[in-house]
N, C-alpha and C positions, 0 to 999 in steps of 0.2 A: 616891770613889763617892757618888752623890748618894742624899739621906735622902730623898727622895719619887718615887713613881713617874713619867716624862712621861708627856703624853697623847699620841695615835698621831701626829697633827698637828704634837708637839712632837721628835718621834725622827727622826732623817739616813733618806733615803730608804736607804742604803748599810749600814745596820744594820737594816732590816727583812726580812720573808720575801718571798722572791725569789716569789710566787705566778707570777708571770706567766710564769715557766718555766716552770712547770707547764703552766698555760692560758693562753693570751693573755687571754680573757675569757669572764666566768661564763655567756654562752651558747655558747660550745665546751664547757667543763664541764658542762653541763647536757647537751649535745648527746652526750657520753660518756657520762652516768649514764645516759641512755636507750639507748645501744648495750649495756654494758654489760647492762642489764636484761634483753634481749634474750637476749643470752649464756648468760647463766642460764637464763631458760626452757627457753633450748636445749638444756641439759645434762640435761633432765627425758627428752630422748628417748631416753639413753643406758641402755636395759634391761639387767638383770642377765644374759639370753642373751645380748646381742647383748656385751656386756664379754667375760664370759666364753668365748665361740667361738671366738675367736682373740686372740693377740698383737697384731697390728695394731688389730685394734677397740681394744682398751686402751691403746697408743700413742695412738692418733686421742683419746679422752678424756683421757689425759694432757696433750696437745698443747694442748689446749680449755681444759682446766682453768688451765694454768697463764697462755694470753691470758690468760681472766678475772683471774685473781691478779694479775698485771704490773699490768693498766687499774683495777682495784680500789685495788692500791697507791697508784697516782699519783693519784687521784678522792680520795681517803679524804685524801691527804696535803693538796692541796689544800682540801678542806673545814674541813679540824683547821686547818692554818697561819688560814684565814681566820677560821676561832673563836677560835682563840687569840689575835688582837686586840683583840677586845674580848668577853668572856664572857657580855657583857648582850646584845650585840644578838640579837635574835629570827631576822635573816633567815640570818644564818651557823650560827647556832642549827639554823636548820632545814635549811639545806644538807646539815649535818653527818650531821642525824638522817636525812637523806633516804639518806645513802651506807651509815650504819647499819645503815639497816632490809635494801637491796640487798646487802650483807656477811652477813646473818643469814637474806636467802631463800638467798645460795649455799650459805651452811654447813647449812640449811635440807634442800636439793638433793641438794649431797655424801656426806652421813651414811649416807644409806643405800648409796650406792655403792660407798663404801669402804669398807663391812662386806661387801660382796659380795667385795670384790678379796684384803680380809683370810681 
């Protein structure tokens, strides 16, 4: 086991994070975070009649909800993997923060929603 950390330069490609499965590159990722954002807004149209009136409308939100969660997953994983190489850089720094903030308008979004469904 070695007594000093390598530098990312210094590590087997074959032992690092597979990022690029995720996204091939950080403007497809970028290009998500702004679908994604979207997404959410759109969940703002989902009234507490229009939930409640039937079954299907809540299936239809459900259905929504969980895209967002899936492409959320993978953006968020993505952003963490590339912060987590190096914890100084500023601009993964901000990636991160960027998928953050999009995670905290859904939960944001949701809360009241499903106080209605509760």
């Amino acid at each position: 086991m070695a007594n000093e950390l390598l530098k990312r330069s210094q590590v087997a490609v074959e032992d690092t994070w597979a990022v690029e499965d995720l996204y091939e590159t950080e403007e497809l990722f970028l290009e998500e975070a702004g679908r994604i954002e979207t997404m959410v807004e759109g969940l703002k149209s989902f009234t507490e009649e229009y939930i409640t009136a039937s079954g299907s409308h809540l299936l239809e939100y459900y259905k929504k909800q969980e895209e967002i969660l899936i492409r959320l997953d993978r953006s968020i994983s993505y952003s963490c993997r590339n912060m987590d190489v190096d914890t100084a850089d500023d601009h993964y720094q901000s990636l991160n923060g960027k998928m953050m903030g999009i995670y905290h308008q859904y939960e944001t979004v949701v809360a009241p929603i499903d106080s209605w469904i509760l």
